[in-house]
N, C-alpha and C positions, 0 to 999 in steps of 0.2 A: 874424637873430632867428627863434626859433619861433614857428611862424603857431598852436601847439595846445600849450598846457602840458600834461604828465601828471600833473601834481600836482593833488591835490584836499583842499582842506582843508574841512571841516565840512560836506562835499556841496555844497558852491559850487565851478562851474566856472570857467575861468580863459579867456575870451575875448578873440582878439587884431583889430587892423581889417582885416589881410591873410586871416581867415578864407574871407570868402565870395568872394576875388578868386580864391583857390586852389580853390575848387570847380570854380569859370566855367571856369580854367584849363584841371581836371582832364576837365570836359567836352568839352572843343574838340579834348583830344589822346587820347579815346577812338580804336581799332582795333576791326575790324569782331571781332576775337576777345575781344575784353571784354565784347561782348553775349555770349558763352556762358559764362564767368570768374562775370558777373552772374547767371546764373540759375539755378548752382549757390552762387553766395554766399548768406551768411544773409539779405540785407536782404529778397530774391525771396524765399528757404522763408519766412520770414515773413509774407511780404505774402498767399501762397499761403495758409500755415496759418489765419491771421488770414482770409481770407473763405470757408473753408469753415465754420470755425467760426462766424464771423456768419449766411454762411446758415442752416446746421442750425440757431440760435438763432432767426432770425427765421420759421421756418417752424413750429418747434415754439411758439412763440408763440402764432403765428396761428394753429396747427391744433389747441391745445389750448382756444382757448378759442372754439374753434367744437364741441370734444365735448363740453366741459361744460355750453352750452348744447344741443345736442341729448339729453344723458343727463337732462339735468332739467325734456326739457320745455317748452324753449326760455321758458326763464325764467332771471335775471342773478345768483341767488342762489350758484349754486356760483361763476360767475365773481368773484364780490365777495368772496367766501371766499376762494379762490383767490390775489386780488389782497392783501386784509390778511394774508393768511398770509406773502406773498414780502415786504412791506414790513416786515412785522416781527420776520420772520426776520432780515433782513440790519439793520435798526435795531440788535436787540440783539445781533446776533455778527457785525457789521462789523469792527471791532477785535479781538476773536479771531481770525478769519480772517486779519486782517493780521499778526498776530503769528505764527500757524502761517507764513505764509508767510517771512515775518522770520527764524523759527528754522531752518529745513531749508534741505536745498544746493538748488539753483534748477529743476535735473532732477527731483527728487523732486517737488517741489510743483506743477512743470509738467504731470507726468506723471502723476500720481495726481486731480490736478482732471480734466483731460482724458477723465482713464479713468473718474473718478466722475459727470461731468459725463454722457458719451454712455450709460454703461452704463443711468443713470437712466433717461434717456427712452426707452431701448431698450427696458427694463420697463415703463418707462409703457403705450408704444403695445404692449406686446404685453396686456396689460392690457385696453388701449380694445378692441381687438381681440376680447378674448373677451368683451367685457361688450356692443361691438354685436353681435355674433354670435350670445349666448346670452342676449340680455337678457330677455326672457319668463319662462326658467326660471332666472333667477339672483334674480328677482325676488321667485318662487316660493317661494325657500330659507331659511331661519329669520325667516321672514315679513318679509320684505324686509330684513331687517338685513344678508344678504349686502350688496344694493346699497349700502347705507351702509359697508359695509367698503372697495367695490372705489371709491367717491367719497375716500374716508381714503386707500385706497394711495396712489391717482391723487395727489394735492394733494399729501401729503409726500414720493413722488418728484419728484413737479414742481418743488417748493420745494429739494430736497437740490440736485438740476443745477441751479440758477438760483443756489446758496451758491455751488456748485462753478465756476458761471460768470463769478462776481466773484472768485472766488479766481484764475480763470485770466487774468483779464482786467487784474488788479491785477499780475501775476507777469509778461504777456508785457507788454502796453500799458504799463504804470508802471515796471517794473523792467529786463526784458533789453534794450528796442530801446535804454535810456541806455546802456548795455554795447556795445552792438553798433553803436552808432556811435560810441565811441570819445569820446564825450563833449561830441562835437563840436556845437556848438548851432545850426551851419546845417543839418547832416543828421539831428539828432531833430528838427525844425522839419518837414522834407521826411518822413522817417516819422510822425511825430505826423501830416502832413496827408494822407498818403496812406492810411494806415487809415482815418482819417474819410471818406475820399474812397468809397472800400469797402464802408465801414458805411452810408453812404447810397445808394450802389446796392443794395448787398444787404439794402436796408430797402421798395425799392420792389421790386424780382422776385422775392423768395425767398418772399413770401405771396401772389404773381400767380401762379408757377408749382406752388405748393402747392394753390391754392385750383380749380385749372385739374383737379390731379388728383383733387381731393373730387368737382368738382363732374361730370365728364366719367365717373369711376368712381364711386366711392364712398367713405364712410366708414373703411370698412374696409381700401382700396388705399390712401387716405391714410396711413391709420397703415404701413400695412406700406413705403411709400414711403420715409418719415422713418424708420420703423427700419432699410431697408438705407443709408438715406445716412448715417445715424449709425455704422454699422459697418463702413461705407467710408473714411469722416469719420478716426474714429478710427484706421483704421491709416496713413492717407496723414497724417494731423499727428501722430503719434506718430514716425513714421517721420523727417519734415521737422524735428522739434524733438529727435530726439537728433542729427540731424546738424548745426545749428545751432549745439547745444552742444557738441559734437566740435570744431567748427572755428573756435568762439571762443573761447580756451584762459580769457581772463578771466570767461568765466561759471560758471566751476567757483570762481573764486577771488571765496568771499561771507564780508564783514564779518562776527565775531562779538563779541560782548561782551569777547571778546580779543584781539580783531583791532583795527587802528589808528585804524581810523571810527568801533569802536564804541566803543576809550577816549573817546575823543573827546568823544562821546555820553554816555558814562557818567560822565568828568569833569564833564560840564556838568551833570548829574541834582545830580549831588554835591556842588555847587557850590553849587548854588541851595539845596538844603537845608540844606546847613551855614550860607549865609547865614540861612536864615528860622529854622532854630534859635537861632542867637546875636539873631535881633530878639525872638526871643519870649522869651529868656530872659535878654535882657541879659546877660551876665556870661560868664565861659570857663567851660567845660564839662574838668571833671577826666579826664587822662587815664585809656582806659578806660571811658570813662563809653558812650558810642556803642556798643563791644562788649557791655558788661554788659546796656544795653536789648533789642539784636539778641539777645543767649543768653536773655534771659526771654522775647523775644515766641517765637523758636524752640518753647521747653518750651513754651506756654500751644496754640499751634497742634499740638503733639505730643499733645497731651491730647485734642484733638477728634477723634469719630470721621471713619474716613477721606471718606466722603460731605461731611461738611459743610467740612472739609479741602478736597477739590476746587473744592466751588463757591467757599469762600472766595478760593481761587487765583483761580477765573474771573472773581471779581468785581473783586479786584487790577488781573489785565490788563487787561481791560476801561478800568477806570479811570487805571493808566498810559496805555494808547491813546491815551483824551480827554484828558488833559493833554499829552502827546504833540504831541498834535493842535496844541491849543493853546497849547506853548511856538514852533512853526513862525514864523519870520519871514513866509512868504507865509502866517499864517492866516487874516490879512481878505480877502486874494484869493479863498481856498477857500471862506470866509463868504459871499463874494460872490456865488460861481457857485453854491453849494447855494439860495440867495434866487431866484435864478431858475428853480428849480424850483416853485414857488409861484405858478402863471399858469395863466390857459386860456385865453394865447393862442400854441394852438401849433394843429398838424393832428391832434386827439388825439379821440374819441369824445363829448367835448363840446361845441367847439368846432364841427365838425363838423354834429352834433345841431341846433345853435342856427341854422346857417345853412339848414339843413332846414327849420324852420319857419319862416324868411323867405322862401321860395317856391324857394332855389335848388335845382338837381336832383341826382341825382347823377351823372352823367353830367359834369355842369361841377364838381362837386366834385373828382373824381376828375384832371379838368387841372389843375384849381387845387395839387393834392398834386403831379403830377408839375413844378411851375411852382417849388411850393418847394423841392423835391428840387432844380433848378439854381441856386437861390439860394444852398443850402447848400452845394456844388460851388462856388460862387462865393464863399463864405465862406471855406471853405481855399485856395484860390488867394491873397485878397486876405492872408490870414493872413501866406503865405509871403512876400508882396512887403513888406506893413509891414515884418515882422521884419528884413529885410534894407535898408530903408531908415532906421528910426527905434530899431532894437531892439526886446527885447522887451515890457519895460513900456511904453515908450510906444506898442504895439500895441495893450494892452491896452486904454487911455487914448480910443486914437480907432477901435478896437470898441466898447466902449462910449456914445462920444456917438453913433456911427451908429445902433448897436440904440435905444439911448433917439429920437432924431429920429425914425425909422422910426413908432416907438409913439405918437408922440402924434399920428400918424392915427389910431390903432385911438381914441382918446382922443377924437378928435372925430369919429368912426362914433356912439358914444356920444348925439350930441345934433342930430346930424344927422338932417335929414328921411327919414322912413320908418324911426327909430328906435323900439322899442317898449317903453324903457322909462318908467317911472309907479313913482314915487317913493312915491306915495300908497298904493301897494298894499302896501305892505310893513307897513303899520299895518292889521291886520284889523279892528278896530274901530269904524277911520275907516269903515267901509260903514251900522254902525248908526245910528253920529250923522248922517250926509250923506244916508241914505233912499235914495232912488230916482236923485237928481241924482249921486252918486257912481259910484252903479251904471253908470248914463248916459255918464259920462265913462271908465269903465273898459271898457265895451262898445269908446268909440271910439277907445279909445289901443291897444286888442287887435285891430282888425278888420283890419291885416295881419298877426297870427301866427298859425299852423295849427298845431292837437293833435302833439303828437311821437308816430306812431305809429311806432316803426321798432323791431326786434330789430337789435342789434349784437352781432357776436362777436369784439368787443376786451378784450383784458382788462382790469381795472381796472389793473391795475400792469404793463405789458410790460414787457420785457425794459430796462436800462437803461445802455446802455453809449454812450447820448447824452444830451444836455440833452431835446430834447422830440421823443417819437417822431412818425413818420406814420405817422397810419391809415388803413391799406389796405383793412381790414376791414368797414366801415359798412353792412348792408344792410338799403337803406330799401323797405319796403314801404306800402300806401296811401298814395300820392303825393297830393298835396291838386290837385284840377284844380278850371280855372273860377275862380280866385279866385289876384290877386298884391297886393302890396303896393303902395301908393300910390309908393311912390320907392325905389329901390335906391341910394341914392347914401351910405344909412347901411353897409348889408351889403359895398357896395364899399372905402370908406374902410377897413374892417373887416380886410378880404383881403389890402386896397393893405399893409396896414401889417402884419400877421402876415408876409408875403411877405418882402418887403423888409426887415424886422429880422430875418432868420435870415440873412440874408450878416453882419451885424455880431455876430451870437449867435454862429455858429460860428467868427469869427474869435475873438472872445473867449473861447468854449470852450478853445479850441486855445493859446492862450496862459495860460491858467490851468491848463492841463495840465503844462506847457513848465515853467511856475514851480512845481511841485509837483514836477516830474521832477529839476530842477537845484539847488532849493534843502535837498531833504530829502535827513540825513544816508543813505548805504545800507541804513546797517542798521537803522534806523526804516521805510525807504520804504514796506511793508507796514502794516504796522500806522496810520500816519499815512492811507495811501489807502484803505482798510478804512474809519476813522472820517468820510472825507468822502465813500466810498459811504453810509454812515448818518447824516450831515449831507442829502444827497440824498433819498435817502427822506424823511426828514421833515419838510422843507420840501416834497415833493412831496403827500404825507399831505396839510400844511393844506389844498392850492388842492381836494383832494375835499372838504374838512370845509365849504370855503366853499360848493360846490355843493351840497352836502348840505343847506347855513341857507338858500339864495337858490335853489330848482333851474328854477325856471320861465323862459320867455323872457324877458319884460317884467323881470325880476332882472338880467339878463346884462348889464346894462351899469352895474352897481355892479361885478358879478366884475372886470370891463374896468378900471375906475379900480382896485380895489384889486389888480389883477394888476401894474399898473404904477409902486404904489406900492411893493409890493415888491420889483420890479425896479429903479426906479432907486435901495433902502437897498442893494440886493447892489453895486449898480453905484458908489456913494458908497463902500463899503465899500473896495473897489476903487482908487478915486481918493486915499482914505487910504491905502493899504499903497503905492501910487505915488508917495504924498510922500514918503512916511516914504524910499522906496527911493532916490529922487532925492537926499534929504537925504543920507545915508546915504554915498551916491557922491562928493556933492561933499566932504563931508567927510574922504574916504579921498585924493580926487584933491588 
């Protein structure tokens, strides 16, 4: 029997028990000449192209939003600019992007992101470049509206490469590596985990060593650094991904609306409608009748000028997209993991912030980040071993209860000694009724937290091509001396449980990825991963809106309970689309 069907019906793969016994196999009877076989095959240009690109992303990150604070004065307003601008970009043209991607042969969309992607920041930094250069007299110039021009470039090239980078990211990570392994669910498991693996290396050095050349040169070496690595960048993965496509003949060959995946898909569109019109109209529908509405709504859109013709299109796709979205069998899964974006508790400039003013330094902040960085390392390890032991949903199952156990430390940090929060304060008015003796008890519930005096040059919204980044970035000045907290045992529990729930977060990342990859038709796969980069943003969006109602210390441990209320609906959500799949299986068996 075959250990791999070729067949794929409705973007469900067809996996057998002999799959991962023939891997082990194929590994034991490795020749010493297959490691060179290997590092001209795709899986290596891959792995290659895939962390240059992460680097160049992770460095233009972090160096951008160390100029926009420098250009403004070392104040957070351009960076919050900056940060709404890329969230709401990708909000409202995630589903666009998925559909350009959708529609074009897989070279073209690779290669044009790629190209639009580096050229951007190429212009950026040549940009920063002259505005630190010449800042004085640019200043000078239509009384300072130049600088308001060169802040406008800066922010919509930023935001065009960071479209451009969800578009590449959706093309290579979502789309080619399922091609390029052949479909096979033990080797996209082993690539799904080894770019992760990447992206969190190249999450901790690529702003170390960026940050090394600000700080040892200058501003200006900075930029011109990331513009040649981007124009290095881009010939060594341009070069790497048409050879990749050269030598995997099936990546030329992409579903269309005519092609067998997409009848498929289009049957099913047609299907569902033709049902919900006979519910709504009761009754058959005269032949002809379906044409004659299709020929009037034609004319009625032929009559509109062509502007509002376009947009009407855009709003269409769009709206195909989310439904789209939402006809997916895994959509509670994808429901799920966007819900986890909705937290602060990750290593992210708030979080961070907070431990700041509980006396910790930065110096042990900065272990603490590299501590999580192996946790997460260790979440794709354990990813790869579930999978091969339990499958994939039930990967997902016992990711889940880990990340959840993990958290309900952070949950009794919360109320543990040397916690600082005060429930009472949240009612400002309680101060006038209660006089002096409220004042009294809010003096005492605050005398371990210290003013947050720090400049950070994180952006509000990095880069996202993870659940929740690490910030590398934090730089805290007036350090509060002479004065700690009565018990660290709150801040610990804190750490204990942020730490340790990222091996169960990125095992469960990695498996919501896996079910996104295998269950969606082809020729949707863009436009579907498009809409749940925009499910992401905006579940990420709330957990600011929440810092925003509650931003002080003595708050932070409501953020805490409601961060993990919304974690465990994504994670429930989750546990449903496991039933339903469990059901579903036995039923077929």
């Amino acid at each position: 029997m075959s250990l791999r069907s070729d067949t794929q019906q409705a973007g469900q793969m067809v996996e057998f028990e002999g799959e991962d016994i023939r891997e082990e196999r194929g590994r034991k009877g490795r020749t010493p000449g297959s490691a060179l076989i290997y590092l001209r095959g795709p899986k290596f240009l891959i792995y290659v192209s895939g962390a240059l690109s992460m680097w160049g992303d992770r460095m233009w990150h972090f160096a951008i939003s160390v100029f926009l604070i420098e250009l403004y004065g070392r104040n957070l307003l351009l960076t919050a600019v900056f940060g709404l601008v890329v969230a709401g970009s990708v909000l409202l043209l995630g589903a666009l992007i998925g559909d350009w991607v959708d529609r074009n042969p897989r070279n073209k969309v690779a290669h044009a992101s790629l190209f639009i992607q580096n050229i951007s920041v190429t212009v950026c930094s040549i940009v920063f470049m002259l505005v630190f250069s010449y800042k004085k007299q640019i200043e000078q110039i239509w009384d300072g509206w130049l600088t308001v021009v060169c802040y406008t470039v800066v922010i919509v090239l930023a935001d065009v490469a960071n479209l451009a980078s969800t578009a590449l990211t959706i093309t290579i990570q979502r789309d080619w590596i399922v091609v390029i392994t052949g479909y096979n669910r033990g080797h996209l498991a082993g690539m799904n985990a080894t770019m992760r693996r990447i992206d969190q290396v190249t999450n901790i050095l690529a702003p170390l060593a960026v940050g090394q050349v600000m700080t040892l040169a200058s501003n200006v070496v900075g930029c011109g650094f990331i513009l040649g690595w981007n124009l290095v960048s881009l010939i060594v993965e341009f070069t790497f991904l048409s050879r990749v496509y050269r030598i995997v003949p099936e990546l030329s060959v992409k579903p269309s609306l005519v092609g067998l995946d997409g009848q498929n898909c289009l049957r099913r569109r047609r299907g569902r409608k033709r049902a919900a019109g006979e519910d709504q109209t009761q009754g058959v529908q005269p032949p002809g009748a379906d044409d004659g509405r299709l020929s009037l709504r034609l004319k009625e859109l032929a009559s509109l000028p062509l502007c509002f013709r376009k947009f009407q299109q855009l709003l269409s796709t769009c709206k195909d997209g989310w439904q789209a979205y939402y006809r997916q069998q895994v959509f509670l899964a994808g429901m799920g993991l966007a819900f986890l974006y909705t937290t602060v508790l990750g290593f992210d400039c708030i979080t961070t912030g907070y431990a700041y003013t509980q006396g910790i330094s930065g110096s042990l902040l900065s272990i603490l980040m590299g501590v999580s960085a192996i946790a997460g390392l260790m979440g794709t390890v354990l990813f790869t071993r579930l999978r091969k032991l339990y499958g994939l949903v039930n990967t997902g199952v016992i990711s889940s209860c880990l990340h959840l156990g993990c958290l309900l430390l952070c949950v009794c940090s919360v109320f543990a000694p040397g916690s600082p929060l005060d429930l009472s304060l949240l009612a400002p008015y309680a101060e006038n009724a209660n006089g002096s003796a409220a004042e009294g008890m809010a003096g005492q519930r605050q005398k371990h937290t210290y003013p947050l005096q720090v400049g950070t040059n994180q952006p509000l919204l990095p880069d996202r091509s993870s659940i929740h980044w690490t910030n590398n970035t934090l730089l805290f000045e007036n350090a509060p001396t002479g004065a700690v907290p009565d018990s660290y045992a709150s801040i610990i529990l804190l750490f204990l449980g942020v730490i340790t729930a990222r091996v169960g977060l990125w095992s469960f990342d990695l498996t919501v990825t896996q079910l996104l990859q295998e269950s969606i038709c082809e020729s949707e796969r863009g436009v579907v991963n498009g809409v749940q980069s925009s499910m992401n943003y905006l579940m990420d969006l709330l957990h600011f809106v929440m810092v925003i109602s509650a931003p002080q210390p003595h708050h932070f441990g409501i953020l805490v309970i409601i961060s993990v209320l919304f974690i465990t609906t994504g994670h429930t959500m989750y546990f449903l689309y496991a039933r339903k799949a469990k059901r579903k299986q036995h039923l077929n068996t």
